[in-house]
C-alpha positions in Angstrom: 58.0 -1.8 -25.8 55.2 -4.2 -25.4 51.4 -4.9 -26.0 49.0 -5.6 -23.5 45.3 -6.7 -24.1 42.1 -6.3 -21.6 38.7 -7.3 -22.6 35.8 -5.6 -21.1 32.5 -8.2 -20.1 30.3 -5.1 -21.7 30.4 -1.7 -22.3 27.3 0.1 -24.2 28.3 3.9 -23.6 30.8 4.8 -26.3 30.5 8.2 -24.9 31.9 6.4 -21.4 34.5 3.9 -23.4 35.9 7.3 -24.8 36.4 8.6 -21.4 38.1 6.0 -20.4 40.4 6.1 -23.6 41.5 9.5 -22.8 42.6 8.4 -19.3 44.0 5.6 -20.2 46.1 7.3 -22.5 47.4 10.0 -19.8 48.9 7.2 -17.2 52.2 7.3 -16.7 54.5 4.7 -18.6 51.5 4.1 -21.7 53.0 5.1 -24.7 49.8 4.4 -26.7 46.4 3.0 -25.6 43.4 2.3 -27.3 40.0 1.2 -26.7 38.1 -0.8 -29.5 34.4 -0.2 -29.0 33.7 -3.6 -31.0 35.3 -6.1 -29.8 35.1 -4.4 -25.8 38.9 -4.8 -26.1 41.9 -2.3 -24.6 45.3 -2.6 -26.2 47.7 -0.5 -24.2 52.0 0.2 -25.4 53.9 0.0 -22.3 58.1 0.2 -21.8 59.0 -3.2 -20.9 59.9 -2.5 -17.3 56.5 -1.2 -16.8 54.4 -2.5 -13.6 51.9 -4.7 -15.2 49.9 -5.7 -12.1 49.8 -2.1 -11.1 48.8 -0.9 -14.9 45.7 -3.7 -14.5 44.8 -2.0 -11.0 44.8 1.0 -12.8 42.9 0.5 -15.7 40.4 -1.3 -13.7 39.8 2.0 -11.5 39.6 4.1 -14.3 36.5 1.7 -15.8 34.9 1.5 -12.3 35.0 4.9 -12.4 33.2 5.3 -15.8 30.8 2.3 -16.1 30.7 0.4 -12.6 29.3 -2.3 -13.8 31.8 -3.1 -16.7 34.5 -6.0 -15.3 37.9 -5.7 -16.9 40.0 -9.3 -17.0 44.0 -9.2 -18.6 43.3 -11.2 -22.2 45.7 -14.3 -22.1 47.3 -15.1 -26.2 45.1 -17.0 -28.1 46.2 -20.4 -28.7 45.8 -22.3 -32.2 45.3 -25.7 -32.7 45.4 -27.5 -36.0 42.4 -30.1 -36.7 43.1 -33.3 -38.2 40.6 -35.2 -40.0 37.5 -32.3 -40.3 36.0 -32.7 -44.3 32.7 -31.7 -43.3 32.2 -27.4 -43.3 28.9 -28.0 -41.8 30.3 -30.2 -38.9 32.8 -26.9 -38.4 30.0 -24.9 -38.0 28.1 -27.0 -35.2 31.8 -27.5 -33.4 32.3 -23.5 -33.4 29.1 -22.5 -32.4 29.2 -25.2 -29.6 32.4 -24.0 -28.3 31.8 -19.8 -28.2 29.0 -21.7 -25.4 31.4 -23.6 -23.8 32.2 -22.3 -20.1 35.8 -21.4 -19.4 36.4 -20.0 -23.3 36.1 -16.2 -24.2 36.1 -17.2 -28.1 36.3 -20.0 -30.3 36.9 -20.0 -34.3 37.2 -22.9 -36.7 38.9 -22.3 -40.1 37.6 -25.1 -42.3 40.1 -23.6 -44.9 43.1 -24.0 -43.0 42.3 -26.7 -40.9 42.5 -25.0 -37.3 40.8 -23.9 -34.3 41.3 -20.8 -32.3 40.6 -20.9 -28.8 40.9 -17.7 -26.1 40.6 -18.9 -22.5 39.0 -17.1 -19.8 42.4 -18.3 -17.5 45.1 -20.0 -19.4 45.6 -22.5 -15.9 42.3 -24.0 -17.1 43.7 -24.5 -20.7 44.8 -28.2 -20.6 41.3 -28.9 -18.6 39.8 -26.9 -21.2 41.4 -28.5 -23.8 39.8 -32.2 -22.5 36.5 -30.4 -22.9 37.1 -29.7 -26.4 38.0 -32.3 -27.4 35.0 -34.4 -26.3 32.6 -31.9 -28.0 34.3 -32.3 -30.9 34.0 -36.4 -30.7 30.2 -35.8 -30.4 29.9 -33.7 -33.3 32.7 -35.4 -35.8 34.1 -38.5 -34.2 37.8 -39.3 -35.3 39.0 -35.5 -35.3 41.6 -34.2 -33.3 43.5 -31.3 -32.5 46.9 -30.6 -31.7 48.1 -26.9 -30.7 50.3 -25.1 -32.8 52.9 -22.1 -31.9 51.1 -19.6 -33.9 48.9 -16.8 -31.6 45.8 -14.2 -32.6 43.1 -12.2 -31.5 39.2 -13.0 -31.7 36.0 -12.2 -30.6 33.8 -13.2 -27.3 30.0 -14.2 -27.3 27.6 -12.5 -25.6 24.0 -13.8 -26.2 24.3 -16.4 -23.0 23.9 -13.3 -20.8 21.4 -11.6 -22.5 19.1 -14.6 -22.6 19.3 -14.4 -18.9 18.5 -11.3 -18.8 15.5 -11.7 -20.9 14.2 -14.4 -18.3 14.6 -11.7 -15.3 12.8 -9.3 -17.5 9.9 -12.0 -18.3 9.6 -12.4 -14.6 9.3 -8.8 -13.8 7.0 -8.6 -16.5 4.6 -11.7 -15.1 4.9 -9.9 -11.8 3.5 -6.7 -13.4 0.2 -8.0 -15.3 -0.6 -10.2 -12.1 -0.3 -6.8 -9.7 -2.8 -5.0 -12.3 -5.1 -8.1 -11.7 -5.7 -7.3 -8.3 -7.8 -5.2 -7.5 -6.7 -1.6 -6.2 -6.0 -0.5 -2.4 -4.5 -4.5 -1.6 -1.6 -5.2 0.2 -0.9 -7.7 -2.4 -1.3 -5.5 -5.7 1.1 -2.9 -4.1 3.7 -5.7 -3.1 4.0 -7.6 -6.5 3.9 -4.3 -8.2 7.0 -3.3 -6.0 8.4 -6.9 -6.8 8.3 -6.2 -10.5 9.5 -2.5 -10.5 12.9 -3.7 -8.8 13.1 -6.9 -10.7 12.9 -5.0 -14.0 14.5 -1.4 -13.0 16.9 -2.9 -9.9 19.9 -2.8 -11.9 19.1 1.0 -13.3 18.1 2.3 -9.5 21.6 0.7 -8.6 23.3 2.4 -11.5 21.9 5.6 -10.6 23.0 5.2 -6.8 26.5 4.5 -7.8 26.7 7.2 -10.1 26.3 9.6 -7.4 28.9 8.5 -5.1 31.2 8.5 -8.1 30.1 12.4 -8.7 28.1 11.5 -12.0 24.4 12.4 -11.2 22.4 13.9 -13.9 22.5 10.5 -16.4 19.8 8.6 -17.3 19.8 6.0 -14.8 18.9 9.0 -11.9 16.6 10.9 -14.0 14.7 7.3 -14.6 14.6 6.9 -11.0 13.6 10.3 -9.5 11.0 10.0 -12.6 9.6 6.5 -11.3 10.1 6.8 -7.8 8.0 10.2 -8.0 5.2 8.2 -9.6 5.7 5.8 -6.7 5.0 8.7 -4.5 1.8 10.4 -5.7 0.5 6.7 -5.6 0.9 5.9 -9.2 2.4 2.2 -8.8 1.2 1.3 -12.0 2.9 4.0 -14.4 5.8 3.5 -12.5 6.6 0.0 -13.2 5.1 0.5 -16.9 7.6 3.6 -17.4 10.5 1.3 -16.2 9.3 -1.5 -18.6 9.3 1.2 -21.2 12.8 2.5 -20.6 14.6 -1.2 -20.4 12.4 -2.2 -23.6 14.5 0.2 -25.3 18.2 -0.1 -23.7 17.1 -3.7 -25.3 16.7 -3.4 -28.4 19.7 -0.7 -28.4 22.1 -3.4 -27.1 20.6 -5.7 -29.7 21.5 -3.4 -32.3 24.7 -2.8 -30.9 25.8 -6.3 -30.4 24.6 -7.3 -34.2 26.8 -4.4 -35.6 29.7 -5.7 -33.0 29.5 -9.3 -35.3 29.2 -7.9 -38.3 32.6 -6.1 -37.9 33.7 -8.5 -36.3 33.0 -11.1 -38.8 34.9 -8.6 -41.6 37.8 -8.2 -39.1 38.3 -11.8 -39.2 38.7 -12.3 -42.9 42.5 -11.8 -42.5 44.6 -14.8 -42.3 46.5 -15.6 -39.0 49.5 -16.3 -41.2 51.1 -15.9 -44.4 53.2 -18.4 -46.5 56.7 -16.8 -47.0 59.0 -18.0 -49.7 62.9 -18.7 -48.2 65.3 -19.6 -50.4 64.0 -22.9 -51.8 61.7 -23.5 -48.9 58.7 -21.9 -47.7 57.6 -21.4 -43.7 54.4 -20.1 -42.5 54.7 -16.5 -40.5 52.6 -14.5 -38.2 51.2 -11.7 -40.5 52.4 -9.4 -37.7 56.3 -10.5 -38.4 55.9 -10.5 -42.6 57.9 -7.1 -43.5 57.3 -5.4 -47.0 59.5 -6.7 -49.9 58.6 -10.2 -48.8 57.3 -13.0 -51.1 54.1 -14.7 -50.2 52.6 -17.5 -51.5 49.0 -18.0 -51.9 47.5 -21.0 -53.1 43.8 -21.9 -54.4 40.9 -21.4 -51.9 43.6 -19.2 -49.6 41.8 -15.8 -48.2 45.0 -12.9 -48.9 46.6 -11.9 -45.9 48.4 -8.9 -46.6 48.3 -6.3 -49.7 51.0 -6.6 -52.5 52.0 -6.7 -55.9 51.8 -10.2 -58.2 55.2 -11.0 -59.2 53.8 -14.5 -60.6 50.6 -16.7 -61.3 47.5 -15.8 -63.4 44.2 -16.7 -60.9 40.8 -15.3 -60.4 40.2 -12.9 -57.2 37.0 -12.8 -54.7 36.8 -9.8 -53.5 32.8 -9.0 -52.7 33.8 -9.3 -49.1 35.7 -6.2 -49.0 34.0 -4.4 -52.7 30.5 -5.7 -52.4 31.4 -6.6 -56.5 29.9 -10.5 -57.0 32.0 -10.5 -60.0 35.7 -12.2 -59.4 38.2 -10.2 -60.7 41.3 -11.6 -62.7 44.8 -10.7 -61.2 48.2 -11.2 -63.3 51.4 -10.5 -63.2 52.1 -6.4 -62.0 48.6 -6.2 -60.6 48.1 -5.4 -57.0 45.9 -7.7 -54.6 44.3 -7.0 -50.9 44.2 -8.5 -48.0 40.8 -10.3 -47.2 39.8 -11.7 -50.8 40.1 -15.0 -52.0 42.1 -16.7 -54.4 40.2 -18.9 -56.0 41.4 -21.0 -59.0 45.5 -20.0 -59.5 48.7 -20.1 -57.3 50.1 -16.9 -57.0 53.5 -15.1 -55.7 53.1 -12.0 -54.3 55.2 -9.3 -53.1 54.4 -8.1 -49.7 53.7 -3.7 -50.3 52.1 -3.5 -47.1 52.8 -4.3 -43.0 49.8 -6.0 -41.2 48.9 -3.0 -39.4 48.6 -0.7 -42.6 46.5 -3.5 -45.2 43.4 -3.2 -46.2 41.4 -5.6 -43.6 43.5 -4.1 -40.7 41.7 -0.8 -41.4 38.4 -1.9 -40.4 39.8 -2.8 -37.1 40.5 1.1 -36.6 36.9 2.2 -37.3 
């Protein structure tokens, strides 16, 4: 068996992202598949013999079908890179921020803890191009730190607020276009054309929906009832209310996506609390692991400042636990010896040992991921 990943460039509906779960679900030679209404992300299980060029065809259909506006793109593995040289959290802040901005990159994430940077390409034969880019950024922000990629792989999040600042220029144009059509005075040529200007500019992309919808058998959504409602108004001569009604309706699917998208980074911003690895005790050594290959009975380590990757039991260590992230509490909690710790918190002043109770996919933070 093995995983695949899609990301979706945006999907509002979760009434339509269920749909398209369900038939996902049914295709022949998917074992399991799920689609995260968060992070706009399809994980599919798939036999290893399994058509993967075909599957993406697929899949791609099936979201045309449901939301035709909605691209689907294969995710490529995240690639992590560990930073040399980076003492100032501030300077990790501005070198993140910069980078989820930077064309060619679906999502970038600096762990000032750990020292490393997470990087998800848009097309992994950009990467060492990419790469280039990144590292230049970087110079202008913290001259003398540099990055080298490691071997270890995870999952992040994409940005989305270039787009909709784009679409919030479009919609200031239409809007422009609107007041100076109600300027002029009624029964010109001029009036009726930038009213018409402004009415597609504004409600093209619904009046497109709408026609789509219909060859795809899906009439009575909102998209047609908005345009049989402001085309009718066009029709008895009421320009005006038509246009205004539009500006009305897209007013609202705004501030509904802006809602949407801040609860998207909230989650998001829990879901990445969890560590990309884990320090596993061997013998007299220790080696870093994915938290995705650390099995129960294992012994991790987890030193001062370290965030808790997966649930266990303290076999060692006296320290003081921050767990608000997860309990809301302000108050750190001691842990000791016999006492169980989650995923997610940090342990702040004390190295611990910990016995591993629970896999990656059934701790705490991996829970969260599931709502």
């Amino acid at each position: 068996m093995k995983e695949i990943k899609y990301s979706l460039s945006e999907i509002s509906c979760a009434s339509c992202a269920d749909k398209i779960e369900q038939k996902i679900k049914k295709l022949n030679g998917v074992e399991e598949g799920y689609l995260n209404f968060v992070t706009k992300e399809i994980k599919v299980q798939v036999a290893d013999s399994t058509d993967t060029a075909r599957l993406f065809d697929t899949i791609k259909k099936i979201v045309k079908d449901e939301e035709g506006d909605v691209e689907v793109c294969e995710l490529t593995p995240n690639v992590i890179y560990a930073i040399d040289g980076l003492d100032c959290a501030n300077c990790a802040a501005k070198i993140e921020e910069k980078l989820n901005k930077t064309e060619g990159i679906l999502g970038a994430n600096v762990d000032f803890i750990a020292k490393k940077l997470t990087l998800q390409f848009k097309n992994s034969l950009d990467q060492k191009r990419i790469e280039e880019k990144v590292q230049k950024i970087i110079d202008k922000i913290e001259p003398g730190v540099t990055i080298a990629q490691s071997n270890v792989k995870n999952e992040d999040h994409v940005d989305e607020e270039s787009s909709m600042t784009k679409d919030l220029i479009i919609f200031g144009i239409g809007i422009l276009l609107f007041i100076g059509g109600l300027l002029i005075a009624e029964g010109t040529v001029f009036r009726y054309v930038l009213l018409i200007l402004s009415y597609f500019i504004i409600g093209g992309e619904v009046v497109l929906k709408a026609v789509n919808n219909i060859y795809r058998g899906k009439v009575f959504d909102e998209n047609f009832l908005m345009t049989i409602a402001t085309m009718g108004a066009f029709a008895i001569g009421e320009h005006p209310e038509a246009v205004a009604v539009m500006i009305f309706y897209q007013v609202g699917e705004f501030f509904q996506d802006v809602a949407v998208n801040r609860s998207r980074r909230s989650i998001k911003k829990l879901m990445s609390i969890r560590p990309d690895v884990a320090t596993i005790k061997k013998g007299n050594t220790s080696v870093e692991m994915r938290v995705e290959d650390v099995q129960t009975g294992e012994i991790m380590i987890i030193k001062p400042g370290e965030r808790i990757p997966l649930d266990g039991e303290v076999l060692s260590g006296d320290s003081t636990i921050d767990t608000k992230i997860l309990t809301g509490e302000s108050v750190p909690v001691n842990v000791t010896k016999g006492e169980m710790v989650l995923s997610g918190c940090i342990n702040i002043n004390g190295l611990l040992t910990v016995k591993v109770t629970k896999l990656a996919s059934e701790s705490t933070v991996s829970g969260v991921e599931k709502v």
